[in-house]
ZAMARGU-4260 file (C-alpha; in steps of 0.2 Angstrom, whole numbers, plus 5000, padded with zeros to 4 digits):
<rodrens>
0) 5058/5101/5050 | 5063/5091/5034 | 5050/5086/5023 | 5049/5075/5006 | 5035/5076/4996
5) 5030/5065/4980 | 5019/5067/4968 | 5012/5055/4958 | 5000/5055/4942 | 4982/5058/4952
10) 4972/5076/4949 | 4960/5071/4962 | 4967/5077/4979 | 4981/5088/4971 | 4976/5106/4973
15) 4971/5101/4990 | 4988/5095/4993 | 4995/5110/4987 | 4987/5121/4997 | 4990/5110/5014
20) 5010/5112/5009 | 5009/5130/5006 | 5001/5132/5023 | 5013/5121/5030 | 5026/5132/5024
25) 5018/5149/5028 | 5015/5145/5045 | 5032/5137/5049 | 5048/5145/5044 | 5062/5135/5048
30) 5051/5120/5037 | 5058/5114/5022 | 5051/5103/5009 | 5060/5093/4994 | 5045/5089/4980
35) 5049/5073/4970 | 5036/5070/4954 | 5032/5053/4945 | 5031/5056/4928 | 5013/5056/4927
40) 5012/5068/4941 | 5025/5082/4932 | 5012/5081/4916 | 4996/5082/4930 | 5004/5097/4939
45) 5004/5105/4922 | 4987/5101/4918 | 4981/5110/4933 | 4993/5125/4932 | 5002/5120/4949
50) 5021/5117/4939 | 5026/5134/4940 | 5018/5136/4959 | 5028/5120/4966 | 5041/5130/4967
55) 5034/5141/4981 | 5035/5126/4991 | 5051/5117/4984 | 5063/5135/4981 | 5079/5125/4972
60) 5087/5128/4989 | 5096/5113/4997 | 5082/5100/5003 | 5071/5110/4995 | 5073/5104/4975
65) 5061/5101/4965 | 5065/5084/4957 | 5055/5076/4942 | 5056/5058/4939 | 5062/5063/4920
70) 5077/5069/4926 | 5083/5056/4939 | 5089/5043/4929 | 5086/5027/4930 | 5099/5023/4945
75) 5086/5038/4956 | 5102/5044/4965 | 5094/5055/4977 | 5082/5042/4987 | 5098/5038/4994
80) 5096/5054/5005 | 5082/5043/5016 | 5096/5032/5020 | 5106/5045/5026 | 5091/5053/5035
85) 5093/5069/5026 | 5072/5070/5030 | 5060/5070/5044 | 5047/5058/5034 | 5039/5057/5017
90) 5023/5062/5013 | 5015/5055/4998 | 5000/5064/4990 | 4989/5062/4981 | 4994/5043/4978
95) 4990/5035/4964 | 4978/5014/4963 | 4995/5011/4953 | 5008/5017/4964 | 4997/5010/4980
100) 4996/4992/4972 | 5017/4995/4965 | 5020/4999/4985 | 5007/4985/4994 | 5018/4974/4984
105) 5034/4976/4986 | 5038/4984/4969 | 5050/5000/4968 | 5052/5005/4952 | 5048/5022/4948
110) 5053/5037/4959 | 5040/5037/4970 | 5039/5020/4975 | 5060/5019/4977 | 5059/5034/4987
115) 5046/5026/4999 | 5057/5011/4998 | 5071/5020/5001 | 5062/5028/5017 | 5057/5013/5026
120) 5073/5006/5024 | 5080/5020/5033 | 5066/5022/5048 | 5060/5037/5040 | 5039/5039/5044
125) 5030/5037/5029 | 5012/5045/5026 | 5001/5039/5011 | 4985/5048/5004 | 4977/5036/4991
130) 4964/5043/4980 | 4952/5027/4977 | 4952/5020/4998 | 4931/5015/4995 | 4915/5019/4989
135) 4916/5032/4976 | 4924/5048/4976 | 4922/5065/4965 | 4938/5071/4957 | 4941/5088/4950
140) 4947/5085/4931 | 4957/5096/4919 | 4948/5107/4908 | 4938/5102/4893 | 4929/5108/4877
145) 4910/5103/4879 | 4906/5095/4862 | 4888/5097/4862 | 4890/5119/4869 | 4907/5123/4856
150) 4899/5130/4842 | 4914/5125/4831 | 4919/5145/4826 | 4931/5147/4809 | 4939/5158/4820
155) 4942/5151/4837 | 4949/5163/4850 | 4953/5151/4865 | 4964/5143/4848 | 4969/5156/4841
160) 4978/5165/4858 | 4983/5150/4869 | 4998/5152/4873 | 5003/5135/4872 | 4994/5129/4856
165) 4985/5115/4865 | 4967/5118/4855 | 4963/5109/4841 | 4945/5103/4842 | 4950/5098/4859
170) 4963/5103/4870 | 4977/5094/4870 | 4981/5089/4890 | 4998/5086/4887 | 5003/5103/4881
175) 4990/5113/4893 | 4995/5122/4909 | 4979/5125/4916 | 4980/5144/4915 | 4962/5146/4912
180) 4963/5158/4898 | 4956/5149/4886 | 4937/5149/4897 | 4937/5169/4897 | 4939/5169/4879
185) 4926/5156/4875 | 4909/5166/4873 | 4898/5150/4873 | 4907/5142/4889 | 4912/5127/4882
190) 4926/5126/4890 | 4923/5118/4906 | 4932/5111/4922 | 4922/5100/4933 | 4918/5085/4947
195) 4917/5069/4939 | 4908/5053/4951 | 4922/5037/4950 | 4917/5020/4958 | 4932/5013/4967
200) 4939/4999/4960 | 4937/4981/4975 | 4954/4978/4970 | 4960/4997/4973 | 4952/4995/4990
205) 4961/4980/4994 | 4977/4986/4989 | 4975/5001/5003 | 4970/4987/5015 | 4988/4978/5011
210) 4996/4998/5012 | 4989/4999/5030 | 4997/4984/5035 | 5017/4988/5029 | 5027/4993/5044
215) 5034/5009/5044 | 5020/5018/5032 | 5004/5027/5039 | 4989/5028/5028 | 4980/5045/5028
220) 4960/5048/5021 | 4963/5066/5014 | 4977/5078/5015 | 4970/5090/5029 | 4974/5076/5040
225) 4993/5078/5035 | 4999/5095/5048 | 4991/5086/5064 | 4999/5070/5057 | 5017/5075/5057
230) 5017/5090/5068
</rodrens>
């Protein structure tokens, strides 16, 4: 089986999402999967230190790259593949109010969206898991420095020894990799992960109506769903 899988710029559902592919690919061997990242998702995946693990999903072997937006161009050559039914279906998670609303609309222009595009011009199933579907929901975000814990030491070891130089008096998400290295060395435990409580947005949930309604695209709640979805 030929799987794609996109990315987009949402840390909420992501590690889950990770682990349902690795599974995917552990217990079936002749599976291969082709990850494509929005530009925001190739920045989350390195927040949450999963850049370097995509690739035990997406080896560089052929149909199964791994390909970030930032290096498609702006042309995207390789959503032609869903024209030439080069995959099974494409599997977008976690999914983004912003690439939901781009795709309840008609709009394709970013990777992900022209590669779902792309898909259901081709027949190719399409399966969606949006983050914001109703009510409220508790995303996992990126660590952080707890202002009213850090005790502001001259000589800062998460600072001085991350090996990214993303501290300052704050860490700098864009250059972090979620390694987690920083949170052993901090001995006051400012430096903090955690579940933040977000309302959904009525316009976010109206959008995911309008998703559930396009032909050829099947909207899933979570990413567990996903094996007994496609298998």
């Amino acid at each position: 089986m030929k799987i794609a899988w996109g990315i987009t710029g949402a840390g909420h559902f992501l590690r889950e999402s990770f682990d349902v592919f690795k599974d995917l690919k552990q217990n079936n061997n002749d599976l291969k999967v082709t990850t494509f990242l929005s530009s925001a998702g190739e920045e989350v995946a390195r927040m949450y230190g999963l850049e370097d693990k995509l690739k035990s999903i997406s080896s560089g072997e052929y149909l199964e790259e791994l390909f970030p937006e930032s290096g498609q161009g702006a042309s995207i050559p390789k959503a032609g593949r869903f024209l030439l039914h080069k995959y099974d279906c494409l599997i977008v998670t976690p999914a983004t109010s912003n690439t939901v609303a781009k795709i309840a609309h008609g709009i394709a222009d970013t990777l992900i969206t022209n590669i779902v595009a792309q898909a259901v011009k081709g027949s190719v199933p399409v399966y969606i898991v949006p983050v914001d579907i109703s009510g409220t929901i508790e995303s996992r975000m990126p660590y952080f420095i707890d202002r009213e814990i850090c005790m502001k030491c001259e000589l800062c070891p998460p600072r001085e020894h991350c090996p990214h130089n993303a501290i300052t008096d704050q860490i700098q998400l864009l250059k972090c990799t979620g390694c987690g290295e920083c949170i052993k060395l901090c001995s006051y435990g400012a430096i903090q992960g955690g579940l933040a409580t977000l309302r959904v947005r009525d316009v976010d949930s109206r959008n995911v109506e309008l998703l559930k309604l396009l032909e050829g695209i099947t909207v899933l709640e979570n990413p567990q769903i996903i094996p007994c979805a496609i298998l």
